[in-house]
N, CA, C and O atoms as a GROMACS GRO file, in nm:
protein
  528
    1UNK      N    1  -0.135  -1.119   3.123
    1UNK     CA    2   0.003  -1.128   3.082
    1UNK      C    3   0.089  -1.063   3.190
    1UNK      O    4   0.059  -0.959   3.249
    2UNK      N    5   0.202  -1.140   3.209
    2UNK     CA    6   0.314  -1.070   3.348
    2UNK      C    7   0.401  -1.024   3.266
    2UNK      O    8   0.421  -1.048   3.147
    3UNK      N    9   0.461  -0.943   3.353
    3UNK     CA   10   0.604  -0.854   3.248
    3UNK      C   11   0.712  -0.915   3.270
    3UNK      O   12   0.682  -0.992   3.361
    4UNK      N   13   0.767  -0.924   3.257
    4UNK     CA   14   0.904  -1.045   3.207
    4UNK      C   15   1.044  -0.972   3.255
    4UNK      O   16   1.072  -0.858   3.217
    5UNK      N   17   1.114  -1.038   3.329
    5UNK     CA   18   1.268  -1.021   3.346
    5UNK      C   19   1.343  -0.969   3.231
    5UNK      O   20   1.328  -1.026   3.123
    6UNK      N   21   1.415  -0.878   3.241
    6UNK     CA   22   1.492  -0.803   3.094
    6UNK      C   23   1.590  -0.940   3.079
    6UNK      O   24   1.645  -0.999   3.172
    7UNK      N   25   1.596  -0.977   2.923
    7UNK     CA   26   1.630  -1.068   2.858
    7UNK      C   27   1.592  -1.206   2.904
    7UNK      O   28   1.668  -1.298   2.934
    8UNK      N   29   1.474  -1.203   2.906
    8UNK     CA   30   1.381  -1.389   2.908
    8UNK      C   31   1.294  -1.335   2.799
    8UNK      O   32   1.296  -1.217   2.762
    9UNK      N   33   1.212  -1.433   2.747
    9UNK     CA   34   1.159  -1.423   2.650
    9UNK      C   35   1.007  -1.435   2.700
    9UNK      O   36   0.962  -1.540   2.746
   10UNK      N   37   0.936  -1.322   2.687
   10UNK     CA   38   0.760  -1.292   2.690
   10UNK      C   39   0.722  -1.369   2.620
   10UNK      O   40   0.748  -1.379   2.500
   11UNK      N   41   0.619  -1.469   2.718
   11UNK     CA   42   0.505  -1.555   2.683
   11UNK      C   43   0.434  -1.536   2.607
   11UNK      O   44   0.363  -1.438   2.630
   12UNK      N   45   0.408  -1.609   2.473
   12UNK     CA   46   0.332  -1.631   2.337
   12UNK      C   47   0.222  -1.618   2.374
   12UNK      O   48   0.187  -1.686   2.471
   13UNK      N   49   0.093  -1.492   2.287
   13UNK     CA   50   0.002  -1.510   2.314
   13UNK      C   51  -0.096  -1.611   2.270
   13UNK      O   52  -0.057  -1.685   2.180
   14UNK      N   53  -0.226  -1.630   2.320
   14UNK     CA   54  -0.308  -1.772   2.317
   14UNK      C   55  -0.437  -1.702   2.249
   14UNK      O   56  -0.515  -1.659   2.333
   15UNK      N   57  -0.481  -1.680   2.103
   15UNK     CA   58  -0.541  -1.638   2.019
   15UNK      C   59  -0.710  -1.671   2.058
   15UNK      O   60  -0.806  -1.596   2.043
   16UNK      N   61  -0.708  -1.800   2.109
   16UNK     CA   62  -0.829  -1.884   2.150
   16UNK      C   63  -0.863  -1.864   2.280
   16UNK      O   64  -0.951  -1.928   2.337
   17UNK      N   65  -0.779  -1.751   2.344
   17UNK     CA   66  -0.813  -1.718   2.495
   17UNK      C   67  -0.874  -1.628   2.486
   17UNK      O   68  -0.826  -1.532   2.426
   18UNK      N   69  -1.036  -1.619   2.555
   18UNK     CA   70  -1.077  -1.494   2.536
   18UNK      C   71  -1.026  -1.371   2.571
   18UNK      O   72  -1.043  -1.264   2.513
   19UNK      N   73  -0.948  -1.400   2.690
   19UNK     CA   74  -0.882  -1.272   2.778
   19UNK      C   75  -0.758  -1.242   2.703
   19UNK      O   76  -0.715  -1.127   2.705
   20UNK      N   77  -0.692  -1.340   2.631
   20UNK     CA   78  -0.565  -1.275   2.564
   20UNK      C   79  -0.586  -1.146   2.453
   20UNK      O   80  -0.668  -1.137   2.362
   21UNK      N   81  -0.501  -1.070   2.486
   21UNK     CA   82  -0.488  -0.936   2.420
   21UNK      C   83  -0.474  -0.938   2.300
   21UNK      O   84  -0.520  -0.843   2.238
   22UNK      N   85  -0.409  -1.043   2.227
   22UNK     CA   86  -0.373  -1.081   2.068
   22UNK      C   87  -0.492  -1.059   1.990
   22UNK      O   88  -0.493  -1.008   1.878
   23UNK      N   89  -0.606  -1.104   2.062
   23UNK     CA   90  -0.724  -1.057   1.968
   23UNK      C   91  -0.750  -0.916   1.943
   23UNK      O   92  -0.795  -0.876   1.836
   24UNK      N   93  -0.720  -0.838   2.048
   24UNK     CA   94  -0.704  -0.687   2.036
   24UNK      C   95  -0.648  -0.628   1.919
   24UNK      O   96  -0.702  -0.553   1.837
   25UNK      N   97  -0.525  -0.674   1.922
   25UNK     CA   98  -0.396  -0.649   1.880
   25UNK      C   99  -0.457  -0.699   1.671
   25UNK      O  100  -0.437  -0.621   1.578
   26UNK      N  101  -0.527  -0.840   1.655
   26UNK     CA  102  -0.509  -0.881   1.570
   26UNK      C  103  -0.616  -0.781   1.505
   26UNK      O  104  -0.605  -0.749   1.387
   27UNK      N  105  -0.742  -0.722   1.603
   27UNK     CA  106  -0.847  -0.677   1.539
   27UNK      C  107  -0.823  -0.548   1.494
   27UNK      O  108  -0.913  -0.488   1.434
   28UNK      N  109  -0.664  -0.472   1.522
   28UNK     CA  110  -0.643  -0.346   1.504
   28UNK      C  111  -0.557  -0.378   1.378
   28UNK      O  112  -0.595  -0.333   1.270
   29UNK      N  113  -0.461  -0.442   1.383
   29UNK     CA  114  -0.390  -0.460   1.255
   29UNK      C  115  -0.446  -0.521   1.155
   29UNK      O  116  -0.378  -0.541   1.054
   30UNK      N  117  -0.605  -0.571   1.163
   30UNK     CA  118  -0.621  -0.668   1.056
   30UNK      C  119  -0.724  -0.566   0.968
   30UNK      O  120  -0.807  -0.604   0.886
   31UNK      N  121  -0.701  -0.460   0.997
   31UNK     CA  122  -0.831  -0.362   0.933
   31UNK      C  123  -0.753  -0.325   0.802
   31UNK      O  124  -0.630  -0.330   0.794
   32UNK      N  125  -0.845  -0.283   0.688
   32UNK     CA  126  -0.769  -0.214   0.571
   32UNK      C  127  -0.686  -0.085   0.587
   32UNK      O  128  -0.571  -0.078   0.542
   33UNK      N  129  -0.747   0.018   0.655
   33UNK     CA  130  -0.672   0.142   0.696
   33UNK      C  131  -0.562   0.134   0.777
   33UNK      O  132  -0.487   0.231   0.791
   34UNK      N  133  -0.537  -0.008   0.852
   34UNK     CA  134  -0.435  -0.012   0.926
   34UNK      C  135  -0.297  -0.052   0.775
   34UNK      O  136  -0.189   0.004   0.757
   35UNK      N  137  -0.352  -0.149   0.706
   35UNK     CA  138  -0.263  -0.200   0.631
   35UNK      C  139  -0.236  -0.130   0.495
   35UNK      O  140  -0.156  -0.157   0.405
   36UNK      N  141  -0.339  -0.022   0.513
   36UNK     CA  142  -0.300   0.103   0.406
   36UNK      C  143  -0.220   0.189   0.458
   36UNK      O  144  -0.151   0.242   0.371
   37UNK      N  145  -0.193   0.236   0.588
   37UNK     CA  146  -0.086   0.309   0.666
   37UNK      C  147   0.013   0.267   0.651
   37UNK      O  148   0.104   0.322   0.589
   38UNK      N  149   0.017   0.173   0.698
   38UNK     CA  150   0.147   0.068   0.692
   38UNK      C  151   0.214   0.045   0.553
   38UNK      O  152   0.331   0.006   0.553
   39UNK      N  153   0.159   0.062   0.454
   39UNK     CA  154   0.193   0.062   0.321
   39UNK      C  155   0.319   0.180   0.267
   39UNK      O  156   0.435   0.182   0.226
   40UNK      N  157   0.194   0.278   0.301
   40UNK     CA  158   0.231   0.433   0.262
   40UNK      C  159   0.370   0.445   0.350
   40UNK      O  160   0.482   0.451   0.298
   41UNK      N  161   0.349   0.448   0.480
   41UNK     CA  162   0.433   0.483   0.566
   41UNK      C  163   0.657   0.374   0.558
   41UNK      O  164   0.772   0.409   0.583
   42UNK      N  165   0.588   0.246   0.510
   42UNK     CA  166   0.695   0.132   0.454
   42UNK      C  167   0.766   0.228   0.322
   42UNK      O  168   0.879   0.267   0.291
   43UNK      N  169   0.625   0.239   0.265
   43UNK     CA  170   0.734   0.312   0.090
   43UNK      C  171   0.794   0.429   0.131
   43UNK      O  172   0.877   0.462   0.046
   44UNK      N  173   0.790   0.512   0.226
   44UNK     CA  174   0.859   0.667   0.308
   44UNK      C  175   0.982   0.584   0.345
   44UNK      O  176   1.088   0.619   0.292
   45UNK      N  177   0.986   0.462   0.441
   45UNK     CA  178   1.094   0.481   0.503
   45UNK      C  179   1.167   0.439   0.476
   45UNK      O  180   1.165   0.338   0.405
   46UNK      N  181   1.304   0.513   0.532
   46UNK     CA  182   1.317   0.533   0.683
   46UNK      C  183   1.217   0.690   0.674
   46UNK      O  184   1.150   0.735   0.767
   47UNK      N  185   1.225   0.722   0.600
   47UNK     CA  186   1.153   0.904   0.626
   47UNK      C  187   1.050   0.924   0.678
   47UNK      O  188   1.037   0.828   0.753
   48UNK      N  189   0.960   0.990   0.689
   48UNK     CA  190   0.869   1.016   0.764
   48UNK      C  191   0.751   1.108   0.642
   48UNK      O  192   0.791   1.183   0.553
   49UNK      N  193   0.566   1.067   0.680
   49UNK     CA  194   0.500   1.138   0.610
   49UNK      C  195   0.401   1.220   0.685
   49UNK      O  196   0.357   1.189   0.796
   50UNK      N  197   0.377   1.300   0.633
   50UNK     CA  198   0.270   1.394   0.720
   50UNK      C  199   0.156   1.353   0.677
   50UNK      O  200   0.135   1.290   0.573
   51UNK      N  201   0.043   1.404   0.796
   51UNK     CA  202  -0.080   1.338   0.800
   51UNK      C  203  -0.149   1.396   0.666
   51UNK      O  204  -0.239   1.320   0.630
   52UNK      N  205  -0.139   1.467   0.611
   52UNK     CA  206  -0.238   1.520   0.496
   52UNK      C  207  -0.185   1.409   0.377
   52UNK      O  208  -0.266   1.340   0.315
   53UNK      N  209  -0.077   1.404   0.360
   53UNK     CA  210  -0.020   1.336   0.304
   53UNK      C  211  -0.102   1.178   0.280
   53UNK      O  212  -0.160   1.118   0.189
   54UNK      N  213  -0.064   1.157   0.427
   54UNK     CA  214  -0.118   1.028   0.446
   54UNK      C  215  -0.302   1.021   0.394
   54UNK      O  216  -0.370   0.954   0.316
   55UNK      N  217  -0.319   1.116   0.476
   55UNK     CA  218  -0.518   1.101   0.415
   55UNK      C  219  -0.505   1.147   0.258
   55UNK      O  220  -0.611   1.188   0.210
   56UNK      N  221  -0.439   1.146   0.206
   56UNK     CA  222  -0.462   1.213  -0.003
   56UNK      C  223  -0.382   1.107  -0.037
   56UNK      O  224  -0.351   1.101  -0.156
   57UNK      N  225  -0.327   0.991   0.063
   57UNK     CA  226  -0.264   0.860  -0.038
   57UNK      C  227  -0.339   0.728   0.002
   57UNK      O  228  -0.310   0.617  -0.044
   58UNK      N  229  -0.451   0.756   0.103
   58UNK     CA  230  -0.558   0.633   0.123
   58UNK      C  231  -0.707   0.708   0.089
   58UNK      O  232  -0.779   0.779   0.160
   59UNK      N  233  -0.724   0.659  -0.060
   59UNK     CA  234  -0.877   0.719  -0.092
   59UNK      C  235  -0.956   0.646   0.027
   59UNK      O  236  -0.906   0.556   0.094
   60UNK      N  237  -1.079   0.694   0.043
   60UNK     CA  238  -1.192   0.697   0.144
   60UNK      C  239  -1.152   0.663   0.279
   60UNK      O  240  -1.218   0.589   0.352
   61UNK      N  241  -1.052   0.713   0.308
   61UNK     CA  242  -1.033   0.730   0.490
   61UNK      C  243  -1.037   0.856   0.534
   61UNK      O  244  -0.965   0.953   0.509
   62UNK      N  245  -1.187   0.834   0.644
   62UNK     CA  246  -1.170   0.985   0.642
   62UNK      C  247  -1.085   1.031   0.775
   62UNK      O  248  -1.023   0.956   0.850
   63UNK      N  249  -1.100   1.201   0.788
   63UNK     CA  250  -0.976   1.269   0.849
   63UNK      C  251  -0.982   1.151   1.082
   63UNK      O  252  -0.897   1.120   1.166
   64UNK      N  253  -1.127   1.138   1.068
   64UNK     CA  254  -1.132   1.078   1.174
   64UNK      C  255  -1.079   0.900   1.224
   64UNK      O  256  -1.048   0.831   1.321
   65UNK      N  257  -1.098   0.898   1.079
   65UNK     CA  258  -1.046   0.718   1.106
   65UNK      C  259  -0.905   0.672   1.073
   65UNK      O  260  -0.869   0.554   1.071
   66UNK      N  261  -0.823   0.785   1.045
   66UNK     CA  262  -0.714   0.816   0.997
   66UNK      C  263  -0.630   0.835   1.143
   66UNK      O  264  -0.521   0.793   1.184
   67UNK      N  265  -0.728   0.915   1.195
   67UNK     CA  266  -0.647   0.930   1.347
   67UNK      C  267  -0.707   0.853   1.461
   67UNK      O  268  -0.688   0.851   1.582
   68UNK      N  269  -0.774   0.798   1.390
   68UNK     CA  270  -0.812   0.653   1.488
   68UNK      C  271  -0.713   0.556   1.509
   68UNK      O  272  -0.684   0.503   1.617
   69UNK      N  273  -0.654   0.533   1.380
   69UNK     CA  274  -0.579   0.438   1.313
   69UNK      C  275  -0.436   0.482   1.325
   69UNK      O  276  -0.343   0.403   1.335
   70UNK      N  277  -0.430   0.552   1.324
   70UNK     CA  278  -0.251   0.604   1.368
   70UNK      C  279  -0.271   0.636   1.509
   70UNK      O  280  -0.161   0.591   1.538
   71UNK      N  281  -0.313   0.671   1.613
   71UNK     CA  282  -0.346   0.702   1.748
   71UNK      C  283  -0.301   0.518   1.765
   71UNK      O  284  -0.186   0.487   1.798
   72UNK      N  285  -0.367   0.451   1.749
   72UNK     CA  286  -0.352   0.277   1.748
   72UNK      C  287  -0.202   0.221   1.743
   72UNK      O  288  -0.123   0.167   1.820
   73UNK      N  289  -0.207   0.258   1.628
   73UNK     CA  290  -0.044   0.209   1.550
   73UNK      C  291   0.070   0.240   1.648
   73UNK      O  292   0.155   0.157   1.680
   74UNK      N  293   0.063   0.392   1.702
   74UNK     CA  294   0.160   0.485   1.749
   74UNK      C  295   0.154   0.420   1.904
   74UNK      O  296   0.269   0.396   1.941
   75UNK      N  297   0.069   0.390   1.992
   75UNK     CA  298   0.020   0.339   2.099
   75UNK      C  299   0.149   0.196   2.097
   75UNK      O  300   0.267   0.180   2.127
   76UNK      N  301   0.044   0.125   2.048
   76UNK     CA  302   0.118  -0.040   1.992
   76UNK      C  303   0.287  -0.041   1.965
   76UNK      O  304   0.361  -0.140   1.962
   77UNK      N  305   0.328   0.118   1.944
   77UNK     CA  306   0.474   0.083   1.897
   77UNK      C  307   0.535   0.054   1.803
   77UNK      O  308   0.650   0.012   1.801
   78UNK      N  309   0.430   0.082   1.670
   78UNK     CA  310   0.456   0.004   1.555
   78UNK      C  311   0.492   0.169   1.451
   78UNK      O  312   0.585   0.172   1.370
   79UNK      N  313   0.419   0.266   1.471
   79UNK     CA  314   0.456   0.451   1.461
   79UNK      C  315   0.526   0.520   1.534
   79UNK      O  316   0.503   0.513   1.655
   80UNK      N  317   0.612   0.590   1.495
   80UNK     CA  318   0.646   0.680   1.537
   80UNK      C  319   0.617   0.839   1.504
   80UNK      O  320   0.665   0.872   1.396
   81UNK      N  321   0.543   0.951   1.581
   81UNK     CA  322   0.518   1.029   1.583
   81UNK      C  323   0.575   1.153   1.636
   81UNK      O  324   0.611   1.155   1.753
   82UNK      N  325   0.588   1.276   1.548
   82UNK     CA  326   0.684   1.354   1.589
   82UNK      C  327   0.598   1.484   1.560
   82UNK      O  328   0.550   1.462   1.449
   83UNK      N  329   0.567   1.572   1.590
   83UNK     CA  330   0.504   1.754   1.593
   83UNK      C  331   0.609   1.838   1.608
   83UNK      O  332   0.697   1.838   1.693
   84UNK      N  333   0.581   1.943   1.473
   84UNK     CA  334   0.707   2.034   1.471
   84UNK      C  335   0.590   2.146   1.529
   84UNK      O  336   0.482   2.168   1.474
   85UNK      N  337   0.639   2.205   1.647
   85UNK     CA  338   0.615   2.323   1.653
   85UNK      C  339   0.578   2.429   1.585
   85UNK      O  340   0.653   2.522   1.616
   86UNK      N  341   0.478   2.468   1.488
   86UNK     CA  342   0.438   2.554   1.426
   86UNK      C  343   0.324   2.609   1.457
   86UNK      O  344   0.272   2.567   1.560
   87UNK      N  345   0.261   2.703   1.388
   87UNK     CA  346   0.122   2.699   1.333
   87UNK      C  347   0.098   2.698   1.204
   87UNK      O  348   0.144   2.754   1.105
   88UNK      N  349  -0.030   2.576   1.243
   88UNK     CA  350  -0.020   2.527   1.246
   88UNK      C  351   0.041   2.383   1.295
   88UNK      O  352   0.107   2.336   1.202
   89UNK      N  353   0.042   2.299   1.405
   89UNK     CA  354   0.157   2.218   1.395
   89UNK      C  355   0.129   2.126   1.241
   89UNK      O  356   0.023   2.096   1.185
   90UNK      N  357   0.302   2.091   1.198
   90UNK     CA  358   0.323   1.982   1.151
   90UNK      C  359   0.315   1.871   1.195
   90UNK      O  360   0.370   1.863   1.304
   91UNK      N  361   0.265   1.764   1.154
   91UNK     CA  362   0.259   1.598   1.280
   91UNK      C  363   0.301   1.553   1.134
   91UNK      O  364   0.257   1.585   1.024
   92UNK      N  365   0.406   1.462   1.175
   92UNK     CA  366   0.466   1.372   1.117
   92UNK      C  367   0.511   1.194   1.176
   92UNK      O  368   0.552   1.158   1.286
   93UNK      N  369   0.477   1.102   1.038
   93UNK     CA  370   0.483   0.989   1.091
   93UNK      C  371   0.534   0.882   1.060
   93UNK      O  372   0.476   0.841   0.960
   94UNK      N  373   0.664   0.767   1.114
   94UNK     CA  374   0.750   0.718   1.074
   94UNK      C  375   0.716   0.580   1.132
   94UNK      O  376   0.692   0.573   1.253
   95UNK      N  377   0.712   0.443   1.034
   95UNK     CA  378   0.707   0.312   1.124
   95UNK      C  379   0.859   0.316   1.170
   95UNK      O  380   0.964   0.357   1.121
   96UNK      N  381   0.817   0.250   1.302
   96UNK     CA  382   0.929   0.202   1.398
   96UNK      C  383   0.966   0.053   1.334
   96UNK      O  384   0.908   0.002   1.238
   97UNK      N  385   1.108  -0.022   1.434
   97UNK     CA  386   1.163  -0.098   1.374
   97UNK      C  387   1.037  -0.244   1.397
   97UNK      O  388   1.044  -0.345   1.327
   98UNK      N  389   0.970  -0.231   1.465
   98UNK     CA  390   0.848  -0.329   1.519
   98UNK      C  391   0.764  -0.334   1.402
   98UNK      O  392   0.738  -0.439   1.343
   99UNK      N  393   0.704  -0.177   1.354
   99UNK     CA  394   0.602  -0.157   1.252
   99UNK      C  395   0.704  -0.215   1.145
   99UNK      O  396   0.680  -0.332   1.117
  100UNK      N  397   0.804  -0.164   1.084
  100UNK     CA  398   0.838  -0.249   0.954
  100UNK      C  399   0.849  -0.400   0.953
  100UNK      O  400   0.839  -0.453   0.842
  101UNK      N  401   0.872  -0.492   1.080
  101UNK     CA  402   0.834  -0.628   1.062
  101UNK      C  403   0.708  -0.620   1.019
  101UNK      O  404   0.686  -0.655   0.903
  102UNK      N  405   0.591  -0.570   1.108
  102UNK     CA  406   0.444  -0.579   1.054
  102UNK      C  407   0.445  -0.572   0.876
  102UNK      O  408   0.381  -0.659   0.816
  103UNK      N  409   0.504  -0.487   0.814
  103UNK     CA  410   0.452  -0.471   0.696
  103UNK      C  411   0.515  -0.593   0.610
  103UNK      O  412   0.470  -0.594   0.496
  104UNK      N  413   0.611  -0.699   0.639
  104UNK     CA  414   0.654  -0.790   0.562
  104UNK      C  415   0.534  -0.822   0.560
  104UNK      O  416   0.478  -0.806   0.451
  105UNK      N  417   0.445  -0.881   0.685
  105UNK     CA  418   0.319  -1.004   0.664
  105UNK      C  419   0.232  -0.928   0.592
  105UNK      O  420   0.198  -0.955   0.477
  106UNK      N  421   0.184  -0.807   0.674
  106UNK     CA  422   0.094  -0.719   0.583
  106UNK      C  423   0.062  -0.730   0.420
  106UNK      O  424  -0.036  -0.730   0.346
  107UNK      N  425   0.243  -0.743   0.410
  107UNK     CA  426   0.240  -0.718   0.261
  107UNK      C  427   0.178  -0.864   0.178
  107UNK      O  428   0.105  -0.870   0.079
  108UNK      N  429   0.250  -0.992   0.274
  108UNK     CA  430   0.191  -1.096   0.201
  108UNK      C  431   0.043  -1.110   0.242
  108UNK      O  432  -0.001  -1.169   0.143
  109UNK      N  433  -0.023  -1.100   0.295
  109UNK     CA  434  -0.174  -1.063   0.268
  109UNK      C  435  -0.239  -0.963   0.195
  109UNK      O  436  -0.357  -0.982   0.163
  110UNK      N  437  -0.183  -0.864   0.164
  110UNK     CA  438  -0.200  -0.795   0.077
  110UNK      C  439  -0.165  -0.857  -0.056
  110UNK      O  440  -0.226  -0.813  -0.153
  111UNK      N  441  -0.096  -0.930  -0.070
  111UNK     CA  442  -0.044  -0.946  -0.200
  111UNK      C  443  -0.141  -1.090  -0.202
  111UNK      O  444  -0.110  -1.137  -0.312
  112UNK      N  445  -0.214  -1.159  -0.158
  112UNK     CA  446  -0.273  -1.250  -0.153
  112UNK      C  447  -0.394  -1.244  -0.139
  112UNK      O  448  -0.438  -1.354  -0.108
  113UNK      N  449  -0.490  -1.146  -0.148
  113UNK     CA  450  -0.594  -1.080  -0.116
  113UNK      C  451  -0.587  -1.094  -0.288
  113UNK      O  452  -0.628  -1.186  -0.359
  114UNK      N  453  -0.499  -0.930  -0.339
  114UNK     CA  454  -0.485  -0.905  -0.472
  114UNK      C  455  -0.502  -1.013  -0.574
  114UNK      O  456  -0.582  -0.998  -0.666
  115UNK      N  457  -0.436  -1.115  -0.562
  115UNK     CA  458  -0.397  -1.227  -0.628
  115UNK      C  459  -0.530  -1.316  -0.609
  115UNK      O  460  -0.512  -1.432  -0.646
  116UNK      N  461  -0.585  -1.305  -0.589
  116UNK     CA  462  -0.722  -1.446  -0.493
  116UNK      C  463  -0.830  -1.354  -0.532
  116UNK      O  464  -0.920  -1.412  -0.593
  117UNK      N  465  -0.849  -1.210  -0.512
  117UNK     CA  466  -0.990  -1.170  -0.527
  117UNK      C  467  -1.134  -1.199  -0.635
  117UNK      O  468  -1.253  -1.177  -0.614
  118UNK      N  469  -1.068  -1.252  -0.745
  118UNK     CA  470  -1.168  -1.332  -0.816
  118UNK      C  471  -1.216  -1.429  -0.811
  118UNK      O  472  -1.326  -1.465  -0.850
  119UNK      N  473  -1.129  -1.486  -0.756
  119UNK     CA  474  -1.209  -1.623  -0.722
  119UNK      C  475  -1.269  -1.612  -0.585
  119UNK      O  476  -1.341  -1.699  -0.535
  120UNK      N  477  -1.235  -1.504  -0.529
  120UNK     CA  478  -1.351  -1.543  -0.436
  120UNK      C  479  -1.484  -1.461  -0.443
  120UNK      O  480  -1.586  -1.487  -0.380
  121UNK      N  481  -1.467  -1.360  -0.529
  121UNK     CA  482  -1.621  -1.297  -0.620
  121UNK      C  483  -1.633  -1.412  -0.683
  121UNK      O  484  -1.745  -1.446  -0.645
  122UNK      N  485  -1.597  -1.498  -0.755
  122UNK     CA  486  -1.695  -1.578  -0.823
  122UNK      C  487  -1.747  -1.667  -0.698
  122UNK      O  488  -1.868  -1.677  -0.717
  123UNK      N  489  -1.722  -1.719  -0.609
  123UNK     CA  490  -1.747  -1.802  -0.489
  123UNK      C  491  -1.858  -1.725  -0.435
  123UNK      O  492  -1.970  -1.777  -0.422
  124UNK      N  493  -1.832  -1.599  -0.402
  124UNK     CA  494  -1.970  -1.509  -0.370
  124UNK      C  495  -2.063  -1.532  -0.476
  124UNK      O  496  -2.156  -1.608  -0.450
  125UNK      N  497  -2.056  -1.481  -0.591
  125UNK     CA  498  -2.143  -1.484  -0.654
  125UNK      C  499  -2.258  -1.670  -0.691
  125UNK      O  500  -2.379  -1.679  -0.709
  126UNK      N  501  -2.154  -1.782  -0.690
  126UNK     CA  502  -2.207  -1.918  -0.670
  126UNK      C  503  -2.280  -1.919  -0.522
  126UNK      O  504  -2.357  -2.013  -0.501
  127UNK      N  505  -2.267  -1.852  -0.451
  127UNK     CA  506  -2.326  -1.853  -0.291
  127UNK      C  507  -2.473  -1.781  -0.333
  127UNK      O  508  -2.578  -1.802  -0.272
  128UNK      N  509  -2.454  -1.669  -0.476
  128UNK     CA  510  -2.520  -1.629  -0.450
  128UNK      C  511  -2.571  -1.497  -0.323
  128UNK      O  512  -2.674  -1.430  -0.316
  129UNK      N  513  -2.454  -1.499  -0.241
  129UNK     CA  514  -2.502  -1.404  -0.154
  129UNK      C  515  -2.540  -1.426   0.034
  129UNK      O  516  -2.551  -1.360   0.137
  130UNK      N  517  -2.550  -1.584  -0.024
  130UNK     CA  518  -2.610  -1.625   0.076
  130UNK      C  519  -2.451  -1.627   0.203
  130UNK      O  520  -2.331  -1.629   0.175
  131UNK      N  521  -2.515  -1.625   0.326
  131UNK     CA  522  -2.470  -1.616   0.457
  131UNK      C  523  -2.456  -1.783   0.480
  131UNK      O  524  -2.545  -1.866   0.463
  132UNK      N  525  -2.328  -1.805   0.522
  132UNK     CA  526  -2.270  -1.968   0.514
  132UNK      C  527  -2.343  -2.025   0.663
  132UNK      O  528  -2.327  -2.142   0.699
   0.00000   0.00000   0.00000
C-alpha cells in the first residue's frame, strides 16, 4: 500500500490478496475480545474506562489478552489511551472517532450472531459434529 496525497482518497483494500493488510486488520477486529472492548468502551462514550474496569465487564478475558487486545485497538487508531500519573498509574481508555464507526458493524454482527445462534447449534448438532 502507498501513502496517498492529503485529500485523494486511499486505495480500497483487496481481501483476496494475500499481501493485503485487510486480512490483518480483519483478523484483529473479528475476535470476540476485540468486539467485547468495543462494546464496553461504545456504552462509556464519549468517557473513558479503566482497564480493571474493562477486565470485570468481559467475563473470561484474561489480564494478558486484554492487553493484547487494546495494545491492537490503540495501535490501529480505533482507542484512545491516556495514563494519569500516579501510583500506581491509572490507564484509561476511550474509542476514537474511527473506533465508534467500528462498533456500528460490530454491533450488527453481534446482534446477528445473538439472533441466529440456534439455529446454527441445531445445524451443528444435524452435522453431528462432523468437520464440513
Amino acid at each position: 500500500m502507498t501513502s496517498q496525497a492529503k485529500g485523494t482518497t486511499a486505495p480500497r483494500g483487496d481481501l483476496f490478496d494475500p499481501a493485503c493488510p485487510t486480512r490483518r486488520l480483519l483478523d484483529r477486529i473479528g475476535t470476540k475480545w476485540t468486539s467485547m472492548a468495543v462494546k464496553v468502551l461504545a456504552e462509556a462514550s464519549p468517557g473513558e474506562v479503566r482497564f480493571a474496569e474493562l477486565l470485570r465487564r468481559m467475563p473470561g478475558v484474561s489480564q494478558k489478552m486484554l492487553s493484547v487486545t487494546l495494545r491492537n485497538l490503540v495501535r490501529d487508531g480505533l482507542v484512545a489511551r491516556r495514563v494519569e500519573p500516579t501510583v500506581p498509574p491509572a490507564v484509561h481508555y476511550r474509542l476514537t472517532e474511527l473506533g465508534l464507526s467500528l462498533e456500528t458493524v460490530l454491533a450488527a454482527v453481534r446482534n446477528w450472531a445473538e439472533e441466529h445462534m440456534a439455529e446454527v447449534d441445531r445445524a451443528n448438532e444435524l452435522m453431528g459434529g462432523q468437520d464440513a
